[in-house]
C-alpha positions as CSV (number, residue, x, y, z in Angstrom):
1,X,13.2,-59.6,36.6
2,X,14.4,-57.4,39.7
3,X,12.9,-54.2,40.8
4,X,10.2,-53.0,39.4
5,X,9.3,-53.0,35.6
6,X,9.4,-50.0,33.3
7,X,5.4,-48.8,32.7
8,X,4.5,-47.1,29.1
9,X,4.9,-43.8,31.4
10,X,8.5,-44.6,32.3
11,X,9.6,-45.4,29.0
12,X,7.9,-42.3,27.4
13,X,9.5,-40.2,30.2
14,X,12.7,-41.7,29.5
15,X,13.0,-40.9,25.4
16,X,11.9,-37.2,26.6
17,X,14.2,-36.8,28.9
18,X,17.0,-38.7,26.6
19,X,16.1,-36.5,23.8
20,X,16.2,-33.2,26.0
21,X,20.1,-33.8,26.8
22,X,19.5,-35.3,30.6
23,X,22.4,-37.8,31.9
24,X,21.5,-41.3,33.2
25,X,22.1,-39.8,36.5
26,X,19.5,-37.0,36.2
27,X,17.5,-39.3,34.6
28,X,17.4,-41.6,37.2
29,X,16.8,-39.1,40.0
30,X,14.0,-37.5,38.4
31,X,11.9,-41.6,37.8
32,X,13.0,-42.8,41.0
33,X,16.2,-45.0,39.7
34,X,19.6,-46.2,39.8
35,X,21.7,-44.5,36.8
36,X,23.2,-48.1,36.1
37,X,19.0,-49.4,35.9
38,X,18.5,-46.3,33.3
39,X,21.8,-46.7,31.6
40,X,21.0,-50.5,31.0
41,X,17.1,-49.7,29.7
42,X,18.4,-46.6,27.4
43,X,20.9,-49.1,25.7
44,X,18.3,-52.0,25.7
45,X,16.2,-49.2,23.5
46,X,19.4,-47.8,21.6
47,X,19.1,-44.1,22.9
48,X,22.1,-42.5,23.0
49,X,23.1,-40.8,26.1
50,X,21.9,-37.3,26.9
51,X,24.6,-35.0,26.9
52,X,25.7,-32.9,29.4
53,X,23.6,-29.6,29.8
54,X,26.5,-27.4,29.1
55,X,26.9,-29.3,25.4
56,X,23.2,-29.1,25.3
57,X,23.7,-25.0,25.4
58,X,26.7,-25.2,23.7
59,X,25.3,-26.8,20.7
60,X,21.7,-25.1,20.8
61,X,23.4,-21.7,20.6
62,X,25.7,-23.2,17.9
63,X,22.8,-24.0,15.9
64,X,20.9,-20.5,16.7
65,X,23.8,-19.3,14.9
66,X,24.1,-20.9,11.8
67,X,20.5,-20.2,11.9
68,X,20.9,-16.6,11.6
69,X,24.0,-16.6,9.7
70,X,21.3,-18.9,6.8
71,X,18.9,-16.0,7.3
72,X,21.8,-13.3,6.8
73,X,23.2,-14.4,3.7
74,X,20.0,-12.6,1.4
75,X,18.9,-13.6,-1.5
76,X,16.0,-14.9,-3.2
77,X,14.4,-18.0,-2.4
């Protein structure tokens, strides 16, 4: 193994930052790592790649929408 290995910390940090949209790049900036090292680990623990903040937006205020349009449509439960 080259470099230094990934601690429970890392890895934790990693699916957070996975799950909150992040790119490999970002990702890798933020623990101190080469996007290609956190690309590799990511697939390795079958994460699919954070999108790019603008889609993250995009498709959070997507789903505030449909949200709201649920809420709209009335009715009793």
């Amino acid at each position: 193994m080259n470099g230094r290995g990934w601690s429970d910390d890392d890895l934790a940090a990693l699916r957070r930052l996975v799950a909150a949209g992040w790119t490999d790049a970002r990702i890798g900036a933020a623990l101190g790592r080469a996007r290609e090292t956190v690309q590799r680990k990511r697939a390795a623990l079958r994460l699919a790649p954070g999108q790019p903040e603008a889609m993250t937006a995009a498709v959070r205020r997507l789903a505030a929408r449909r949200r709201a349009a649920r809420g709209l449509q009335g009715g009793s439960p």
